[in-house]
N, C-alpha and C positions, 0 to 999 in steps of 0.2 A: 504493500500500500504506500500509496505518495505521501508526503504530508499533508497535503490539502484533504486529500481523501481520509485521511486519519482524521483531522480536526470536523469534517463534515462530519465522521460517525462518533466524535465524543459528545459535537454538539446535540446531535438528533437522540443519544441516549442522556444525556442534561434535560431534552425534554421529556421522556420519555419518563424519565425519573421524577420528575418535576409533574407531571400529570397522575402519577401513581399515587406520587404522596399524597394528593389534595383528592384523591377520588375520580378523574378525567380520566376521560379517553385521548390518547398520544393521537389521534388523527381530531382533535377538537381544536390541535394549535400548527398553524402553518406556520414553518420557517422562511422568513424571508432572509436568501443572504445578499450583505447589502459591499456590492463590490466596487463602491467610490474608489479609485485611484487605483486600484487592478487592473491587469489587462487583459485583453478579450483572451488569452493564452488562459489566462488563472479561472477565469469567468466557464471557458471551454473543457477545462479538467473539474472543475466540480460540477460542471453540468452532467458531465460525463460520468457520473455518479449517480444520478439521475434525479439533482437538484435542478429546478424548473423555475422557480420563482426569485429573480435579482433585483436589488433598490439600488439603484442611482442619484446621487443627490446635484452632480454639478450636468446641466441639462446635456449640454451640449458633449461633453464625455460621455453621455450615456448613451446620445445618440450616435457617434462615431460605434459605442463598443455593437448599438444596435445593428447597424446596416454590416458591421464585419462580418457579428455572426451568424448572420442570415445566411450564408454561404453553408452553413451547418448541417443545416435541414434536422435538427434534431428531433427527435419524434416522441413524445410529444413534444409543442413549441416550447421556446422559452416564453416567459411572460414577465414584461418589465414594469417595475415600478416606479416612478420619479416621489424619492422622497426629501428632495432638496424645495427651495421656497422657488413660487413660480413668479415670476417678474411678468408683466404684462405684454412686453418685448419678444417672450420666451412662449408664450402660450403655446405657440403655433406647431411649434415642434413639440412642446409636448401630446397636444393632441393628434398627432402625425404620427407618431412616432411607440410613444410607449401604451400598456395598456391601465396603468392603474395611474392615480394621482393621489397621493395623501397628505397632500398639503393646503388643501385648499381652503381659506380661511377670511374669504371676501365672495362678495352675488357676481362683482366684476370680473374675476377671474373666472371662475365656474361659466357667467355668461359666455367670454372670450373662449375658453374652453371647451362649451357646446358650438357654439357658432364654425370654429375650425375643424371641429371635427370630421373627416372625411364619412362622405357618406358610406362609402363602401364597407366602412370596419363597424364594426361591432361597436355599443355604449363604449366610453369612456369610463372607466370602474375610479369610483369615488369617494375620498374617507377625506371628512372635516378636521383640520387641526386645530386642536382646544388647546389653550394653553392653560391647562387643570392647577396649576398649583402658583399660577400669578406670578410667575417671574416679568419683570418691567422690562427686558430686552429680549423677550421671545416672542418670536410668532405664535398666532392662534389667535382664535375666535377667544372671548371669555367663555366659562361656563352658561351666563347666564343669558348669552346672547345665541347661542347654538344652535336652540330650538328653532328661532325664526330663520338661522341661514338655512335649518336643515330643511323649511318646507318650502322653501323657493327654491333650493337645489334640486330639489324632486321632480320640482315641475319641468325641468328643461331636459326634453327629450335624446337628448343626443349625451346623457349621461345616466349612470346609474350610483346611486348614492348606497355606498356601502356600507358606511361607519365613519366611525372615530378614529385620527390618531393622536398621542398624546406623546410629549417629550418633556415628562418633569427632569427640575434640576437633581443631582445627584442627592443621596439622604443616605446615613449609616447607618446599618441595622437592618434585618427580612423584616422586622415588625414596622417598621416607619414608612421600608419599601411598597410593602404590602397597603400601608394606607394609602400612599397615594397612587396606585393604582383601584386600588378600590374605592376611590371616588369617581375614579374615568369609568371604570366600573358600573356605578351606579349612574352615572349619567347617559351612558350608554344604553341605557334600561330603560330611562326617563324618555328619551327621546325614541327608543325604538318601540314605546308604550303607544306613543302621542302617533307617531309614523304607520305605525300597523301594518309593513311594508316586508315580506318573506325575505327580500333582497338587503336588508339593512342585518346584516349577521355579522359585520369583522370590528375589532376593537382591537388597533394595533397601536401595542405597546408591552414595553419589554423591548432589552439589548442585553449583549455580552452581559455585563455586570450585573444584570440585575430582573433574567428573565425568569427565575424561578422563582420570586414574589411577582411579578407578572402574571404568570401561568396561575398562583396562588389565588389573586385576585377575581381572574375571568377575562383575560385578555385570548384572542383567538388568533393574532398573529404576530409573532416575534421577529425582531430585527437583528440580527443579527451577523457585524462584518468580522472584528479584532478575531473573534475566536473560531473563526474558517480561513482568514484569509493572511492572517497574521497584524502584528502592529501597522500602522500610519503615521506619518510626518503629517499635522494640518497647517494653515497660516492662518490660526487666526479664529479657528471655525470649528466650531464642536462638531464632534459625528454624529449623526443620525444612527446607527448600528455597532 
């Protein structure tokens, strides 16, 4: 086994372990691995494992790794997600381009984002970013404001509104972790109450550090890069995974 292939199978038993403990089923949490500053080379050996689901935070990287590896033909496809902030500049390619958005956290951008959408492809899959725990230089909607992005997001045809993601600031301790996902948690409840919508099932949150009070809480899809793909140099710029 490679190393990447190694680190993919410690991750997916991390959840596995992580679903046991709390009483889940290990297919109730999808892994996303998030391959920011990888290359399509590193992207193509875990895929090749038959990891399917990749996050991308910087657009235009994502799309480069997108069109390489289309050459692939992997069977099944890969499925991308842009989990970096989308700039109004940037829409176009992501609705071109990738299949999921979890960042969307304005009516403006989700609008931009249904409008470019090609007709030929399928919804644009779509999760709101909350910024659940009030940090004052993050992105996201507030808590309290969610609800109303979430039922104008619904209406625009040319997306499908999946969930929630959330990106609290770091906290020490499973017991502290645990609570602030178990507020996205419960928010996530609240609005998929209010919604009544089969398609409103993903609540992504959880990374490397801190996905098994994640998984604790009720999050259904983890991010996870450092511990598939190895460390990162940023400038500047926290990771998303």
């Amino acid at each position: 086994m490679t190393t990447l292939s190694q680190n993919l199978h410690a991750v997916r038993t991390r959840i596995a372990a992580a679903c046991e403990a709390c009483g889940r089923s290990p297919q109730s949490v999808q892994l996303l691995a998030v391959s920011k500053t990888f290359s399509a080379s590193d992207v193509a050996e875990v895929a090749a494992c038959g990891q399917r689901d990749f996050g991308e935070n910087y657009i235009q990287e994502g799309v480069d790794k997108i069109e390489s590896l289309s050459a692939y033909h992997f069977v099944p496809a890969l499925v991308w997600h842009c989990i970096g902030p989308i700039q109004s500049n940037k829409t176009k390619w992501v609705a071109e381009h990738f299949d999921w958005a979890h960042t969307v956290d304005r009516l403006k951008i989700a609008q931009r984002l249904n409008d470019q959408r090609p007709a030929h492809l399928p919804p644009l899959q779509v999760c709101l970013q909350v910024n659940i725990d009030g940090g004052a230089t993050k992105s996201g909607v507030t808590p309290a404001e969610v609800l109303a992005l979430a039922i104008d997001v619904a209406k625009l045809p040319k997306l499908s509104l999946r969930g929630l993601m959330t990106l609290p600031d770091p906290v020490d301790g499973f017991e502290a972790q645990v609570a602030v996902h178990t507020r996205a948690r419960a928010l996530f409840d609240e609005v998929r109450a209010v919604l009544n919508s089969p398609h409103f099932d993903t609540l992504s949150t959880g990374m490397t550090s801190d996905l098994e009070a994640a998984i604790h809480a009720g999050s259904t899809m983890v991010r996870v890069g450092t511990a598939i793909f190895g460390g990162r140099t940023y400038a500047g710029e926290r990771p998303l995974g």
